[in-house]
C-alpha positions as CSV (number, residue, x, y, z in Angstrom):
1,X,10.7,20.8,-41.1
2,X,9.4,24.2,-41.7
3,X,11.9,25.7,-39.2
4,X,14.8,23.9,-41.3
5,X,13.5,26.2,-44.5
6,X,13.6,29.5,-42.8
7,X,17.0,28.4,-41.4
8,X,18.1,27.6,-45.0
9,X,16.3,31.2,-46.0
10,X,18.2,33.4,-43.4
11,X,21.6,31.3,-43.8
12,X,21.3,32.1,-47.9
13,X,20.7,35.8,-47.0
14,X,23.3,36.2,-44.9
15,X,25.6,34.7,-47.1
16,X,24.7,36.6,-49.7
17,X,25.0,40.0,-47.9
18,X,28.1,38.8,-46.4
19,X,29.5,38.3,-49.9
20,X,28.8,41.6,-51.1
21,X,30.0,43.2,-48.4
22,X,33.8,41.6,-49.0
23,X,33.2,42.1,-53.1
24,X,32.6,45.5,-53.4
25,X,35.2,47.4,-51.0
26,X,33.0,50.6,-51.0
27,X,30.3,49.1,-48.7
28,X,32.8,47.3,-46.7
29,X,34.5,51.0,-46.2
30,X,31.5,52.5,-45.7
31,X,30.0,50.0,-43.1
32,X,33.1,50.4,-41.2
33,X,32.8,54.1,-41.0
34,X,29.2,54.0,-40.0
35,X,30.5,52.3,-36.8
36,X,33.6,54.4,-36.5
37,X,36.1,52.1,-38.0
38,X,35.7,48.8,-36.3
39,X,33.6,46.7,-38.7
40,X,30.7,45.8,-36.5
41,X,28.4,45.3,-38.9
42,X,30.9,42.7,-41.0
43,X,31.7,41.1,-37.6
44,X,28.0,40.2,-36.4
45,X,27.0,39.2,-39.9
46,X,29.8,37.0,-39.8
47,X,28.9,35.3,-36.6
48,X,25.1,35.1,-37.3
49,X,26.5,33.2,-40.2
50,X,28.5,30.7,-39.0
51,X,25.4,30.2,-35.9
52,X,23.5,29.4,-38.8
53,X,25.6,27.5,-40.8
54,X,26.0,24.8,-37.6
55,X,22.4,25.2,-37.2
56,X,22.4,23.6,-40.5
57,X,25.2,21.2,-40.0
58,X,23.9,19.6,-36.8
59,X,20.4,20.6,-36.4
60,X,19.2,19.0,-39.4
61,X,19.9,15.0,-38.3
62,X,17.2,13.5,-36.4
């Protein structure tokens, strides 16, 4: 059970990061220039995301 918490507790950062990231158009801007345009940074935050978010979804049900 304790896993599911820090699950929950990574999932809620990401989210959050994630979120600001897409509100305030500066960092998004500036993220993407740190990796010379492509928005690496948005991408893998993205996919950790939605890893966790199924991680959630199905890993919760025993």
């Amino acid at each position: 059970m304790e896993t599911m918490k820090g699950t929950q507790l990574w999932a809620t950062i990401f989210l959050l990061v994630g979120g600001l990231v897409h509100l305030i158009p500066q960092v998004y801007s500036w993220l993407s220039g740190i990796t010379g345009g492509t928005p690496w940074i948005q991408i893998i935050v993205g996919a950790v995301s939605v890893i966790l978010a199924l991680m959630l979804f199905f890993g919760g049900k025993k």
